[in-house]
PLY file of the C-alpha trace (Angstrom):
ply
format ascii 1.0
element vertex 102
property float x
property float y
property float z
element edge 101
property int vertex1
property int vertex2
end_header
-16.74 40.71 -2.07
-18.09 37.03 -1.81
-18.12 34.52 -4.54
-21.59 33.58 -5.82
-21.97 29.98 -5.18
-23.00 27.49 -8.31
-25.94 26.01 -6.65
-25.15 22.54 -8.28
-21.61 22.38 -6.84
-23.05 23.40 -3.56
-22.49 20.32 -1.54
-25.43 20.32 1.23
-24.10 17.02 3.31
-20.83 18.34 3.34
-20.86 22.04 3.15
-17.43 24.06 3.15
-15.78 25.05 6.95
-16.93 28.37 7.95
-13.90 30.41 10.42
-16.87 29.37 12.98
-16.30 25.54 12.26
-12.28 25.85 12.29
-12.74 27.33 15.69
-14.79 25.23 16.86
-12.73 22.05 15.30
-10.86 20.04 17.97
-7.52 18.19 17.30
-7.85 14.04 17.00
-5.84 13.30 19.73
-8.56 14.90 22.07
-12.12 13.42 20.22
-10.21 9.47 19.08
-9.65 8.75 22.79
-12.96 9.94 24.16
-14.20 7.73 21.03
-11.90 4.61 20.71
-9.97 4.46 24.09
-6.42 5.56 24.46
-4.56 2.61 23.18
-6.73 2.37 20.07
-6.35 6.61 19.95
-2.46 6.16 20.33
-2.16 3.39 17.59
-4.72 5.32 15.55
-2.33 8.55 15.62
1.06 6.48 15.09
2.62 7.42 11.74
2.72 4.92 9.44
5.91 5.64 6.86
6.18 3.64 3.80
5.54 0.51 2.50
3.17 -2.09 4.97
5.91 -4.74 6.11
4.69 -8.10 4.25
3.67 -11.36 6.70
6.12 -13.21 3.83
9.45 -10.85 3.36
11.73 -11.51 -0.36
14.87 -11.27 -0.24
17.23 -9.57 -2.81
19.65 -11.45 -5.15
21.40 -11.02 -7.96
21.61 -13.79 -10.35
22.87 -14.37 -14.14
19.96 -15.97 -16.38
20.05 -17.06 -19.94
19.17 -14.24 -22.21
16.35 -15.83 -24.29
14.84 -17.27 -20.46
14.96 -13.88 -19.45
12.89 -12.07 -22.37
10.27 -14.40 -22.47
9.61 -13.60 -19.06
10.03 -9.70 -19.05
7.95 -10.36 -22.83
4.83 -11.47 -20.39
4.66 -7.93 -19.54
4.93 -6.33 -15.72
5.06 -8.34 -13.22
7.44 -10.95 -14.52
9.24 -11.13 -11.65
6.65 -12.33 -9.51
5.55 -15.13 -12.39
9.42 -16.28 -12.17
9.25 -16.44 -8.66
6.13 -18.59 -8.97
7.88 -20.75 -11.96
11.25 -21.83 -9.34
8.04 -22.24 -6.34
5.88 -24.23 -8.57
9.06 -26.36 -9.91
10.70 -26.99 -5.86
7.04 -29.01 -5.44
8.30 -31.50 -7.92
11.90 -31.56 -8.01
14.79 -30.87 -5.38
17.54 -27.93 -6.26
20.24 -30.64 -6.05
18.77 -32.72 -8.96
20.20 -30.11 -10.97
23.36 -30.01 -11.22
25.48 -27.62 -13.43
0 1
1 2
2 3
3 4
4 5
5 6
6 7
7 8
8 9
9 10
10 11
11 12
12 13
13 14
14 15
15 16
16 17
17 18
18 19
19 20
20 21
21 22
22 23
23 24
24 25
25 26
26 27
27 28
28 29
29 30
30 31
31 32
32 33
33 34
34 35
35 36
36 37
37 38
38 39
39 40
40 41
41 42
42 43
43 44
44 45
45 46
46 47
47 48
48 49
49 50
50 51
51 52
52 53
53 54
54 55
55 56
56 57
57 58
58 59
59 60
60 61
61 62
62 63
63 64
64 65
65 66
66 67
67 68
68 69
69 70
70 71
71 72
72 73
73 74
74 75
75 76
76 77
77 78
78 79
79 80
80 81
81 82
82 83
83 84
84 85
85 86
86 87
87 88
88 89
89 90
90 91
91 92
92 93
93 94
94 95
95 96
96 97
97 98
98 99
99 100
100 101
């Protein structure tokens, strides 16, 4: 028993694969380097697992800060850590980190 189709779902440029189109279907690695070449088809294919590696890497640190410095930033909403990084870049332009001493 076949479902009748809802002729305005019915999708016309993209119809649903038929057990004809499946069998006819042919893996990527087979049509990308008749398409691309085989480097491009290899690099195409390559997993790519997690995050894309940044051109400018952080690195992690733990650090005490004054309470009240601390809420006014998280207060800004998300993404305060980024505007804090900004705040120390924008202040090293002007000032050297051995003019303050504690």
């Amino acid at each position: 028993m076949t479902k009748k189709l809802n002729p305005e779902r019915v999708d016309t440029v993209n119809p649903e694969w038929s057990a004809e189109d499946f069998a006819k279907a042919k893996p990527a690695s087979d049509v990308l380097a008749g398409l691309f070449g085989n480097a491009q088809a290899k690099e195409m294919l390559k997993p790519k697992r997690g995050r894309p590696k940044s051109a400018t890497t952080k690195e992690h640190v733990n650090v005490r800060l004054d309470s009240d410095v601390l809420a006014q930033f998280k207060a800004s909403g998300p993404g305060w850590q980024t505007r804090m990084n900004a705040a120390l870049a924008d202040w090293l332009k002007t000032h050297k980190p051995d003019e303050l001493k504690a």
